[in-house]
N, C-alpha and C positions, 0 to 999 in steps of 0.2 A: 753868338748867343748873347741874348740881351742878361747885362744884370743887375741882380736884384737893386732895387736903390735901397740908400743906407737908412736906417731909423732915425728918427730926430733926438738930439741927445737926451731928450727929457722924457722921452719913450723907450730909449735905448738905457738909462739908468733905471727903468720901473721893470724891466725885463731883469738884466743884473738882480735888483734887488728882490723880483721875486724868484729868480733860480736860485739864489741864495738861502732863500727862507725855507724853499722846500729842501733844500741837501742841507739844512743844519734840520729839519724836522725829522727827516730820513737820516742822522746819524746822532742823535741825543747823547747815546755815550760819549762821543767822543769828548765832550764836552760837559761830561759830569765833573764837578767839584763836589765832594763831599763836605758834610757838613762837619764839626770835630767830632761829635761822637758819634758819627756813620763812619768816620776815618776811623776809631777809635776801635767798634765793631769789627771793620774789616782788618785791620791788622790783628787780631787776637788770633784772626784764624790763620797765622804762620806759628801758632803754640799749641793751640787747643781743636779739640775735633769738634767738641758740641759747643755751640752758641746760643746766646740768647737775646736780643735787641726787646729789652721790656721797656718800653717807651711809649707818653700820650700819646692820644688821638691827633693824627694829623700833622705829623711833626716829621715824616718821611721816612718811616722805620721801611713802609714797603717797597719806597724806591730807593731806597740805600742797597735792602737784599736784592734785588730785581738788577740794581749794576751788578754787583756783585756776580751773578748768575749769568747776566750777560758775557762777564769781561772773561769766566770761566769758560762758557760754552764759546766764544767764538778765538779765545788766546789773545786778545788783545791789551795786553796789561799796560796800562799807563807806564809812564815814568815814575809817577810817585807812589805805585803800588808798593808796598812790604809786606802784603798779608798772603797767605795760600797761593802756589802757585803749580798748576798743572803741567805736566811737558808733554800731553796726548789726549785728544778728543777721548768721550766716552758718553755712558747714559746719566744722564740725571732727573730727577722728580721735583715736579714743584706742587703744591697741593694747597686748599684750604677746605674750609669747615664742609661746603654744599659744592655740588656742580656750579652755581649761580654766582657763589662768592669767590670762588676760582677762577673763574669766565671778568668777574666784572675787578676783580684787584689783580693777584698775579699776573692771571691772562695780559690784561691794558696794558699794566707797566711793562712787559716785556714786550708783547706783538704790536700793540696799538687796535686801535679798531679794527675788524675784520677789512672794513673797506678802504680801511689805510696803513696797509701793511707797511711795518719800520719806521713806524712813528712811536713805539714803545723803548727800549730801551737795545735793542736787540735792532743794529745797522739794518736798513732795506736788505742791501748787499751781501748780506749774512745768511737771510732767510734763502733756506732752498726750496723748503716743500713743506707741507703744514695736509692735517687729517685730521677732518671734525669729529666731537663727539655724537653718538646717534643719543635722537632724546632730548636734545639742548638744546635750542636755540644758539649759534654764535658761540659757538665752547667746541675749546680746539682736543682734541685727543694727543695729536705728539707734535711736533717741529723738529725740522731737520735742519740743523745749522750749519753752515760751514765754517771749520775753525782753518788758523792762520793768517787770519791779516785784512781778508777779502783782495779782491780783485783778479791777479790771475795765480796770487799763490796763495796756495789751497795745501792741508797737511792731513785732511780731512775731516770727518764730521760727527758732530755731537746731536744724539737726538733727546728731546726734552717733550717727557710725558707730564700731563697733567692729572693729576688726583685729587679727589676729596674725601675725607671721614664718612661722609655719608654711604659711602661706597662699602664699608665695614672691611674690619681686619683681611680676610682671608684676599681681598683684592691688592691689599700691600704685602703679597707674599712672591715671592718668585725670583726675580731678577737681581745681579750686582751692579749696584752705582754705584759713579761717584760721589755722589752728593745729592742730599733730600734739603729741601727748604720746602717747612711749613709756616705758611702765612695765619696767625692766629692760631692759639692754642689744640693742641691735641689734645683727644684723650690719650691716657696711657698705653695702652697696647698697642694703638697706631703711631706713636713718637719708637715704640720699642721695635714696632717692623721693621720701621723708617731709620732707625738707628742700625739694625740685621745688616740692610740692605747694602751698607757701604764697609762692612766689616772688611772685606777684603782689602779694599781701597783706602781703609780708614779714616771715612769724611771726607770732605767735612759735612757735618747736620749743622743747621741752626732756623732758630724759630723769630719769628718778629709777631709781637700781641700787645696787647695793652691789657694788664693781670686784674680781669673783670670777673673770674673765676674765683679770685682770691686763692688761700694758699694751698692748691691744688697736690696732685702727685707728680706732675712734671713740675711746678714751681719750684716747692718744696728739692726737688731734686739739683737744683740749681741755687738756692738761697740758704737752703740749710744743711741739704744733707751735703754740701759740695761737691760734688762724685768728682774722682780726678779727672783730667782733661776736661772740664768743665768754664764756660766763660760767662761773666751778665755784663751787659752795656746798658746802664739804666741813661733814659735820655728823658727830659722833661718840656714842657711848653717854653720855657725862659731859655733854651738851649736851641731853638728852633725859628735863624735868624728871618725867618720871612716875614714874623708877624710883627706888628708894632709892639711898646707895651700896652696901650691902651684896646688894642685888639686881645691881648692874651690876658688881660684883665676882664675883658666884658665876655670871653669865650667858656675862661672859668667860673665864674659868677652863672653861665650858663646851666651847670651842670647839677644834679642834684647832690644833696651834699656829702650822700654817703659813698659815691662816685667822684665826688673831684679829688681824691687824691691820687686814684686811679687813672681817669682821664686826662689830667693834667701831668700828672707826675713819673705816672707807671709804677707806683708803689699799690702793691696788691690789696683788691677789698680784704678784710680782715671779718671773716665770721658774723657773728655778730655787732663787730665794734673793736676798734683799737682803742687799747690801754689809757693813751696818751693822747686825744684827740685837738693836735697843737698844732697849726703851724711850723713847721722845723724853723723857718727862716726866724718865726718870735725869739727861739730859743739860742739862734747862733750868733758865737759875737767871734770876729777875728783875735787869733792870739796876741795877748801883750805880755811882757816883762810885769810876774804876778809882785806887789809892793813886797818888801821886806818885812811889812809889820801884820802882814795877815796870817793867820794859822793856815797848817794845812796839813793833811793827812791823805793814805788812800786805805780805799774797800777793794776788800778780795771775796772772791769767788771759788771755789775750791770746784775741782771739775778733772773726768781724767776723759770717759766716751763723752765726753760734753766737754767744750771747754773750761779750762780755767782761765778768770781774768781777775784783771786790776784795774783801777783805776786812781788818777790820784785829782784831788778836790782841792779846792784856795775858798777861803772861806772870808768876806768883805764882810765883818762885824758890824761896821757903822751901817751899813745899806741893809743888812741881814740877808746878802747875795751871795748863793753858794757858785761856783765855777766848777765844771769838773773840764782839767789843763789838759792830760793826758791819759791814755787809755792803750793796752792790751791784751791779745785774746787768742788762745793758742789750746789746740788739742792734743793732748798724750804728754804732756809737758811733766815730768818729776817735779817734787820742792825746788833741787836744787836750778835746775835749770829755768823754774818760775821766778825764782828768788833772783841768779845773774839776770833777766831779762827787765828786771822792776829796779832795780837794787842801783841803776846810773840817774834812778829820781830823786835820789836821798836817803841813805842808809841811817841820816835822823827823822825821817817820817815813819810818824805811826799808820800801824795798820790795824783797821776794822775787820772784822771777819764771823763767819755766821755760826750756828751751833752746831752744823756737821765736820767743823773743826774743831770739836769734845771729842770725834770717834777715835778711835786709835785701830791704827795699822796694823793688819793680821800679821803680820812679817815680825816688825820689829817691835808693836806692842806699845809703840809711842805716839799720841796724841797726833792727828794731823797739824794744828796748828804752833803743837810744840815742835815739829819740824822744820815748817818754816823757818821760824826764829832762831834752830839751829845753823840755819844758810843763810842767816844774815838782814832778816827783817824784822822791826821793832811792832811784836805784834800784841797788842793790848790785853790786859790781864783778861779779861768779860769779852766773851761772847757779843756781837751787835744786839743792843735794844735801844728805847726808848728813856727818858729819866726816868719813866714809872718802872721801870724793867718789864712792859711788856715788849711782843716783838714781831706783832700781828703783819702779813703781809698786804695785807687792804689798810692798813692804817698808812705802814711807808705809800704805798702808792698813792693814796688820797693825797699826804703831805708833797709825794714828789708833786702832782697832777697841780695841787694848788699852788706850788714855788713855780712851776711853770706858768701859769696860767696869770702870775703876779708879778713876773718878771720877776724873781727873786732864785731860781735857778736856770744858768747858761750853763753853754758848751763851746767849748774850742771849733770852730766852723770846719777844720780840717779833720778831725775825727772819726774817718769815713766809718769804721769797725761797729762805732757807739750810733751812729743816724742809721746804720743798716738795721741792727738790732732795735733802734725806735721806730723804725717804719715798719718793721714785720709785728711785734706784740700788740698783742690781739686776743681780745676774748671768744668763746665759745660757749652758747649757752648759759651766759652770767659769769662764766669762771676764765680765770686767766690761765690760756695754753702757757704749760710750761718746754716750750720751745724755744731757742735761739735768744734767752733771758741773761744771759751771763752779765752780760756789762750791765743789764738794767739792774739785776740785785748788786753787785758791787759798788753801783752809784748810790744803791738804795742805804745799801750798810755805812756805809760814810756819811751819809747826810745825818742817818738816826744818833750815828758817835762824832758829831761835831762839836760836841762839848769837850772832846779830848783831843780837838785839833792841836798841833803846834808849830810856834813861830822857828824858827832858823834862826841862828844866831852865830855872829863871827867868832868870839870865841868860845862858845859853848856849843855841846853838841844842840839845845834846841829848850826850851821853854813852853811847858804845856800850859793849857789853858786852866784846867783842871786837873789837880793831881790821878791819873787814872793806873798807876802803878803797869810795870809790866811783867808777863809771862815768865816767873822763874826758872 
């Protein structure tokens, strides 16, 4: 039997090299590297059942969750995984807003195109069986996967339905999964199906959007009200190494302006308008060794179902640059346990503080802010105002808006507590929601009593600027 004659090498390298393109196009996962804050996402889920990847446009929130979903549905965990881990096929739900936006995001990232199955994120080798939906065009109903490894070991199979919102609640009733991922915001009822649905299993749910909704009922759920088990991966365009900068300069510039901190950032539209319409990057400076000769004080916040916080401020006389160095923020916290947690800043720093520390304690009948001071904080004779003794809260704000705006108040860049609470404050209807404001009024209170900053001093307890007397 005659045979075959051999290929000429330079024909024989263009075959190599295109079965090669096709088995690494047919197996994407294997070959996913995550970006840090898609690594970052997917490890939270070995803690937390609900996630949330709030992250700009186009920056790979949907193929970060789409591995993720893959690497669950077929058991294939990397080496470098840490995050949720299954030890048994089962059902899970992937879903977005429309049949159309399911079909054309979720859908691609996992399956690929219809006519090139395993070009998505989800191995050829994997796919067993697939059912379209009626009504769609090109929009799949379920997938049958096979989980353990592929090839001839097999432990069984995971099926993955597809859904949309459109479909309305009563169509997110029924079954127990393991796991719901919603592409783009829910409404609330269908995040709380989608939440039902794995109660047995306990997760994990997590969602991936860009908060264009602003601060919603599932945001809000996640930003403010923290619900335990709760996670947020906030990922922005500067975080998203594919682009150049001059690409992610000319992408934001693109957007409108009440949208680009949304699109670009993932920090949620804000009602009618945020507080503080800044730049964060204007306002952050890396920490330094604050001089020895500037004053400095901190504002507190009194708070019990709300937090209480602190803050402590370094005040650069000569430049008339306020700094605020350090910040805390904690809910349910007593005096005294507010008082140890402030009190390794300087038990010679004065404290600012507002006039709901005049009320006094149904208990013991003593003054909130004379408590404090009982636990070891040096807290200022006066209530926070102004030199006129007013103590308007649109006059602070205006004052903070304008030191910002003039570079004459920074922030420690590390401060994650204090830029979470500047990017959510936000008005509604003219007026400022009083939401998630704790650090912003204790920054506020110390800026208006910067007249009773003081310096530190080696051997004296401290040197005020003005005599401000304290709390008997």
């Amino acid at each position: 039997m005659p045979q075959p004659l051999p290929l000429e090498p330079s024909l024989l390298l263009k075959v190599i090299d295109q079965e090669q393109a096709k088995r690494k196009a047919q197996n994407r996962l294997r070959d996913y590297q995550p970006y840090p804050k898609q690594a970052e996402f997917h490890a939270a889920g070995a803690s937390f059942r609900e996630r949330l990847l709030m992250a700009a446009n186009q920056v790979g929130k949907t193929l970060g969750a789409g591995a993720e979903v893959a690497i669950h549905a077929t058991g294939r965990y990397p080496d470098w995984w840490v995050g949720k881990v299954f030890d048994k096929p089962g059902s899970m739900w992937v879903s977005g807003v429309t049949g159309e936006s399911t079909r054309d995001n979720p859908q691609r990232i996992l399956y690929g195109s219809l006519g090139s199955p395993g070009t998505g994120m989800l191995p050829k080798d994997a796919i067993k069986d697939k059912a379209s939906r009626r009504g769609l065009a090109d929009a799949l109903d379920t997938l049958v996967v096979r989980h353990g490894g592929g090839g001839d070991v097999q432990t069984g199979e995971t099926l993955i339905g597809f859904k949309s919102y459109d479909q309305g609640r009563e169509k997110w009733q029924g079954p127990t999964l393991l796991l719901v991922w919603f592409d783009e915001e829910p409404p609330p009822d269908i995040y709380t199906e989608g939440l039902t649905r794995t109660n047995v299993a306990m997760g994990p749910v997590f969602l991936t959007f860009t908060p264009l909704l602003g601060m919603s009922e599932v945001v809000k759920r996640f930003l403010i009200d923290k619900v335990e088990g709760t996670h947020v991966t906030r990922m922005a365009i500067e975080e998203a190494p594919h682009y150049t900068a001059e690409q992610r300069k000319a992408i934001i510039a693109s957007y409108p302006a009440h949208e680009r901190e949304a699109r670009a950032r993932g920090v949620p539209t804000m009602g009618s308008g945020r507080v503080f319409p800044i730049e964060e990057e204007f306002i952050k400076v890396e920490a330094f060794p604050i001089p020895d000769h500037w004053p400095q004080l901190g504002g507190l916040d009194f708070g019990w179902d709300h937090p209480s916080a602190g803050v402590r401020m370094a005040w650069d006389r000569d430049s008339d640059i306020l700094y605020v160095t350090a910040c805390h923020r904690a809910r349910e916290q007593t005096p005294l346990v507010f008082a140890g947690s402030v009190k390794p800043w300087g038990t010679w720093l004065p404290w600012a503080w507002p006039h709901d520390g005049l009320q006094h304690d149904k208990g013991s009948g003593e003054q909130l802010a004379h408590q404090y001071k009982g636990h070891g904080l040096n807290m200022l004779a006066q209530r926070a105002t102004f030199e006129d003794g007013t103590n308007g809260l649109e006059a602070g704000i205006s004052e903070m808006l304008d030191r910002m705006q003039t570079g004459r108040l920074k922030v420690f860049s590390h401060l994650n507590d204090w830029f979470e609470e500047f990017r959510l404050y936000h008005r509604k209807d003219g007026l400022i929601v009083k939401l998630s404001d704790d650090l912003m009024s204790a920054t506020r209170y110390a800026m208006m009593m910067r007249r009773f900053a003081a310096v530190r001093l080696k051997k004296t307890r401290f040197v005020d600027t003005q005599s401000a007397g304290w709390l008997g």
